[in-house]
Each structure stands twice: as C-alpha cells, then as structure tokens.
N, C-alpha and C positions, 0 to 999 in steps of 0.2 A: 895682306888682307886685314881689316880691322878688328878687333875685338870684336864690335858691339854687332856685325855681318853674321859673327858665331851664332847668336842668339835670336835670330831672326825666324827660322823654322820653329824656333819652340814658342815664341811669337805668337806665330800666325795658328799651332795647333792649340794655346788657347783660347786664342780668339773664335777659332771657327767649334772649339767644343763652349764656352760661351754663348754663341749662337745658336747654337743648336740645343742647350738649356734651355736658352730664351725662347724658343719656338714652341718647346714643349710643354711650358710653362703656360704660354697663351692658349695651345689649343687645350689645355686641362682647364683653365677660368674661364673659354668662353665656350665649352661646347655643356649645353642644354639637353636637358634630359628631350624636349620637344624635338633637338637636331637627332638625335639618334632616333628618335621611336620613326620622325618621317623618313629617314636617311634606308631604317631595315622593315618598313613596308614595303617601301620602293621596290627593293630589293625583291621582296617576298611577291610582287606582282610581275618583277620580270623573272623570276624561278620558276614560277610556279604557272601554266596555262591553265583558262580554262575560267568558270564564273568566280573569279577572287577580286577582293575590293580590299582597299586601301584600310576599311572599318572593321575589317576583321583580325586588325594589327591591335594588342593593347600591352603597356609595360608593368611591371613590377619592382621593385628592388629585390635585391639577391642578396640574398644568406651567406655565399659563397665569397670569401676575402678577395679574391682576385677579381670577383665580377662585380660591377657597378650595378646594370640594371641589365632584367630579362626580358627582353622582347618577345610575345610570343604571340601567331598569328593562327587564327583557328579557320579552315577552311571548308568551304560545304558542305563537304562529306564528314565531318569532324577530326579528318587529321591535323595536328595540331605540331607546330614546328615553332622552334624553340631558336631564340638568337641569342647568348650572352652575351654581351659588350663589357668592359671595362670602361676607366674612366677617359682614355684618347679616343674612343668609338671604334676602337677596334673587335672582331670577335674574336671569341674566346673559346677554346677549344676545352671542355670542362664535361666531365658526366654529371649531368644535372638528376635529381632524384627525379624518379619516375612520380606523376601524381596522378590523382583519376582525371578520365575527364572534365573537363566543366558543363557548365548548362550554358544553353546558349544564350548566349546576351542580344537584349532585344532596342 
C-alpha cells in the first residue's frame, strides 16, 4: 500500500473540522440581532396559549459574558419570560438576576 493512502484519514478529518470552522464562522457574521429577537417570539407564541402577540417580545444586550442578547417576552398577565441567546442563537441556560417588573410598554 502507498505511503501517501497512510495519510488520507487525517486528510479528510481536517478537512471536515475546517468545514465545520467555516460554518460556524458564517452563522456568527450573519445571524442579526433582528434573526434572533423574530426566531424567540416565534418561539414564545408557540409556548405559550392564549392572548400572546409577537409585540410583547422585546431584546436587550446582556451583562453576562457568555450571553449575547436577552430576549425577554412580557405577557398579559405580567409574566414575564426570559430567553438568553448567545452569539449562534442558541439558548443559554444561565440564572439571570432577578429584576422588578417593568411597566408596561404602550
């Protein structure tokens, strides 16, 4: 068998860990703080039944190093639910400080 057949699995594991650099690389530059805020509405109208609107979703940025922005969606009765996202739009499982409630935004 050849020499150069040796080298072929280590090859293709950098190629496919390259690839997968590059992927994460794109969804970090092109995902918008707008893709997230519509993405955990969505989300927060299919959780949640009952009179809940898309306009009850508003973001923040976050204090917290590992969270990019806070999503947080304030609902008619004034429960108020809290999404941290990082920066792949993933959530983020973090005890975010308690704050009062807010007033309601009109």
């Amino acid at each position: 068998m050849p020499r150069w057949l040796w080298f072929l699995p280590l090859a293709a594991l950098v190629l496919a860990i390259g690839l997968w650099a590059f992927r994460l690389g794109w969804i970090a530059a092109t995902l918008t703080e707008t893709d997230v805020i519509m993405a955990y509405s969505a989300r927060y109208l299919e959780e949640h039944a009952g009179p809940v609107r898309q306009t009850d979703c508003s973001a923040q940025p976050a204090t917290i190093e590992s969270v990019w922005i806070i999503v947080t969606c304030i609902a008619g009765d004034g429960t108020r639910y809290d999404y941290p996202v990082d920066r792949f739009g993933q959530l983020v499982q973090v005890n975010l400080p308690e704050r009062a409630p807010s007033e309601p935004r009109t």
